[in-house]
C-alpha positions in Angstrom: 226.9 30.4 94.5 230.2 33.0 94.5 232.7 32.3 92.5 236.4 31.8 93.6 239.2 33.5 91.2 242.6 32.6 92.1 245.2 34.8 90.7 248.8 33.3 90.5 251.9 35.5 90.4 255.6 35.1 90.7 258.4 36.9 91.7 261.9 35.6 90.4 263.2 36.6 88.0 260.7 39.3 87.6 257.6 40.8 89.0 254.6 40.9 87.3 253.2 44.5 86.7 251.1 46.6 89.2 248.5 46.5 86.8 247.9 42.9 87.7 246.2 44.2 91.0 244.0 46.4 89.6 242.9 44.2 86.9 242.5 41.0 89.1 240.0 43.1 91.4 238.1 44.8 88.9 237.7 41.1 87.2 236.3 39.9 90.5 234.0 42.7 90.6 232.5 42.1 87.2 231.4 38.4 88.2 230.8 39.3 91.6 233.4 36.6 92.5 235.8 36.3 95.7 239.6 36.8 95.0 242.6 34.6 96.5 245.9 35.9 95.2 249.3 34.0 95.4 252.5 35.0 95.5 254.6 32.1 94.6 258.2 33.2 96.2 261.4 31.4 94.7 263.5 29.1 97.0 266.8 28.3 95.4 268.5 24.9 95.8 272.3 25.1 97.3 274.2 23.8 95.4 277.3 25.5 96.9 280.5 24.2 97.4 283.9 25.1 98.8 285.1 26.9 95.9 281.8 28.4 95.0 281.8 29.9 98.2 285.0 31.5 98.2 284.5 32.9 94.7 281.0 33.8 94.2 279.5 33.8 97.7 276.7 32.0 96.4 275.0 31.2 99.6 274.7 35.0 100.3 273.1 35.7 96.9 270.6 33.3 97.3 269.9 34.7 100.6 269.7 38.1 98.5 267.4 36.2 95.1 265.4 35.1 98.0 264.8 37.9 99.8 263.6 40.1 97.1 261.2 37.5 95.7 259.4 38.0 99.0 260.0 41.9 99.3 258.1 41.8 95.9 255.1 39.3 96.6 254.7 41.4 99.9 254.0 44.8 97.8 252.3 43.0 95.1 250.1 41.5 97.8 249.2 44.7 99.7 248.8 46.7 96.3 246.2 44.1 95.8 244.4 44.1 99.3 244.2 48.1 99.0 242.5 47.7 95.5 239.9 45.1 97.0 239.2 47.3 100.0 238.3 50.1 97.5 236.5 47.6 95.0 234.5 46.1 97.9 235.7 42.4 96.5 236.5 40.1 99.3 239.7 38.4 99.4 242.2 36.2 100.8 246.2 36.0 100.1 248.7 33.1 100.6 252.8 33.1 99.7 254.4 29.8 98.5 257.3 28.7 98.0 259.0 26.7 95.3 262.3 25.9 92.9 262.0 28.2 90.0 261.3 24.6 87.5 258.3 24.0 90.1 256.4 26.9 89.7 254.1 25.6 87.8 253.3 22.5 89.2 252.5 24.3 92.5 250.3 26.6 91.1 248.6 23.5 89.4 247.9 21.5 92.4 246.7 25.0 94.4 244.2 26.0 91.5 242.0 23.1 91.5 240.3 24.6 94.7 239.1 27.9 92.9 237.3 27.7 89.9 238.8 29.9 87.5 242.5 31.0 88.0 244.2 34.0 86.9 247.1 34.7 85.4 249.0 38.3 84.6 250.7 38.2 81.6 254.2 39.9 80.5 255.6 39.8 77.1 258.5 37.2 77.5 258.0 36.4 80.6 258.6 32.9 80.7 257.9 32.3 84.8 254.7 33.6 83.8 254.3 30.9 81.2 255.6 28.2 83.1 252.0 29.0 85.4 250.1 29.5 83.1 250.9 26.0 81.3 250.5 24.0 84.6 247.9 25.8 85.9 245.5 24.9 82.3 247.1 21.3 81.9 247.3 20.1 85.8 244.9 22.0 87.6 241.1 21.0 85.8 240.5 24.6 85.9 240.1 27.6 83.5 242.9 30.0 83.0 242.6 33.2 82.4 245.2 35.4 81.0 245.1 38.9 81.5 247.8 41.4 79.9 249.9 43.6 82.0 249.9 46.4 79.7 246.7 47.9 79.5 243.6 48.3 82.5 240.9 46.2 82.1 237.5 47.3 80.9 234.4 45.9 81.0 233.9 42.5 79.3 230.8 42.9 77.7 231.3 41.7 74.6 232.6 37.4 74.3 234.4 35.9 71.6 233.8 32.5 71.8 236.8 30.4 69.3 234.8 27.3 68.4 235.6 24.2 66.5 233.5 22.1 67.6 235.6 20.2 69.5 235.6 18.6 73.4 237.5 21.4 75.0 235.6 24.2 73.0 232.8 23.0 74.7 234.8 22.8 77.8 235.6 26.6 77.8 232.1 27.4 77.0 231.2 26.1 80.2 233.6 27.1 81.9 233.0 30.7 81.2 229.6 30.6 82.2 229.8 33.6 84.2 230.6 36.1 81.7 228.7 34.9 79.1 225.3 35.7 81.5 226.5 39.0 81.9 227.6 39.9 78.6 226.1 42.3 76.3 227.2 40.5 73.3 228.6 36.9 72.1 229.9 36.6 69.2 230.9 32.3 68.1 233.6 32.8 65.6 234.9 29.7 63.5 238.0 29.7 61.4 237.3 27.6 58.8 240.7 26.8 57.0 243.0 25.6 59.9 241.8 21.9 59.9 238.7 20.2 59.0 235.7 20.7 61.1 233.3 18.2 62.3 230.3 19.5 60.0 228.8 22.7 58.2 226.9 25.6 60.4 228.7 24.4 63.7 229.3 27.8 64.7 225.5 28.8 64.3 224.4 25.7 65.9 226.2 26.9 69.0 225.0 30.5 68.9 221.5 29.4 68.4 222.0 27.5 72.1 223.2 30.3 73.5 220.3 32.5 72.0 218.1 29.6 73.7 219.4 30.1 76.9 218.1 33.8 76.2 221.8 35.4 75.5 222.5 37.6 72.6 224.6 35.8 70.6 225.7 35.4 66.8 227.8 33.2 64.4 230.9 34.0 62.3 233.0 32.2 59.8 236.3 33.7 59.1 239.8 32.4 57.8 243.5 32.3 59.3 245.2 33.0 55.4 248.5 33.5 56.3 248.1 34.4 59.8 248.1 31.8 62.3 245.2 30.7 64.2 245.9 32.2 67.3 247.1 35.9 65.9 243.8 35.4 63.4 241.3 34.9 66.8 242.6 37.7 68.4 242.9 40.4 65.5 239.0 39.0 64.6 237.6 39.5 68.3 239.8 42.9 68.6 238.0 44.7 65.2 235.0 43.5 66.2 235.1 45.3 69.8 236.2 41.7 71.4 236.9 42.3 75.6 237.6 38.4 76.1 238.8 35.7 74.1 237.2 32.5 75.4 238.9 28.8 73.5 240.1 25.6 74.2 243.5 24.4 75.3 245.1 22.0 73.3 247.9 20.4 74.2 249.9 17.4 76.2 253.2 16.7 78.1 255.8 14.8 76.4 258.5 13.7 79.3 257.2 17.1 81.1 257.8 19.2 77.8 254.4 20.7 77.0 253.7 20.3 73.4 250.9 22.9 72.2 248.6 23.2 69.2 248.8 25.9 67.0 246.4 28.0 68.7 247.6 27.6 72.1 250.9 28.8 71.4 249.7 31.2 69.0 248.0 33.0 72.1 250.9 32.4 74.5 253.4 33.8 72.4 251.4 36.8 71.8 248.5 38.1 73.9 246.5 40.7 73.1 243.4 40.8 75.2 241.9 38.9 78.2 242.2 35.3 76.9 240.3 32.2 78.7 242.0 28.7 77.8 240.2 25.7 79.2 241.6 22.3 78.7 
């Protein structure tokens, strides 16, 4: 059965890089998945009055916001259908619209029709955030968040962040894909962040994987002063790491996401292809 990816991209404030459209295809390619990107264009309340009007103009230059979110999805969106004619990766496109707070929650309610969603990520860029947060809390589906500043290479070799715990074994699964066409898996455990559920966890799950007749092997390191997200990413990057694959934790607190340590480690600083299942 062919895979759907999904790939998620605003345009207000800012638009995502270029890169996104080479990347998102050549992902596609890897899996031998089918690609639906979406541009998710702002719409701007009015909240104009008389005085506003007369001052700022402010219906005009939401007109003007408005118009160059679209002008941007519209060259994101055939930068992306050039690179899939090229890559031979079927795909589809769609353009939403929504307030810039809602972003997220649209993206969320679109995803849970593909099965892994994408997400191009910008240092700072907090629209990009806002997606990525409803997509992995709302939608019931993987996300996967690929920098903007550098191409994307083959992901042969899996990192695999387990603890043990429900949505480690979520992201397992959900990364199913890759981990039948990787080279190499490497299971790493950091073993001073919090207790674990028992000793050997991390073998226990490469030794299923080596069942299923994958190549895969166990590690134990430790955060120190790092924290757990930087100490995941620096691990899988010396060892030759091409994706990070963990669980999202987390929760809404009167529609304030609340992240572990790991989580937001990884969102505030990304430094490879990172999977976050919740």
């Amino acid at each position: 059965m062919k895979l759907i990816l999904s790939l998620y991209f605003a345009t207000y404030p800012d638009a995502i890089s270029s890169k996104i459209a080479a990347n998102s295809v050549a992902l596609a390619k890897q899996i031998d998945a089918s690609l639906h990107a979406v541009a998710i264009n702002v719409d701007i309340p009015d909240v104009s009055n008389a005085l506003s009007n007369y001052l700022l103009d402010l219906p005009y230059k939401i007109q003007e916001v408005e118009a160059t979110s679209r002008k941007r999805s519209k060259v994101l969106l055939e930068a992306i259908a050039q690179e899939a004619e090229q890559g031979g990766v079927s795909l589809t496109t769609q353009e939403l619209t929504a307030p810039p707070a809602l972003m997220g929650d649209l993206a969320a309610k679109h995803s849970r029709y593909s099965d892994i969603c994408l997400v191009g990520w910008a240092p700072a860029d907090q629209t990009a955030r806002m997606i990525a947060e409803g997509i992995l809390f709302g939608s019931g589906r993987p996300t996967l968040l690929l920098p903007d500043s550098t191409d994307l290479g083959a992901l042969g070799h899996v990192v695999i962040a387990w603890d043990g715990s429900r949505v480690a074994a979520r992201a397992v699964a959900d990364v199913r894909a890759f981990l039948e066409r990787a080279s190499r898996i490497t299971v790493v455990t950091v073993t001073d962040e919090k207790p674990l559920p028992g000793e050997g966890i991390g073998e226990r799950l490469a030794l299923g994987l080596r069942t299923r007749g994958l190549v895969a092997e166990a590690v134990s390191i430790q955060a120190g002063d790092s924290s757990i997200g930087t100490a995941l990413q620096e691990h899988a990057l010396k060892i030759g790491g091409n994706l990070l694959v963990m669980g999202g934790y987390g929760h809404s607190r009167v529609r304030d996401f609340v992240l572990g340590g790991a989580t937001e480690g990884i969102l505030a600083d990304l430094r490879l292809p990172v999977v976050l299942s919740h």
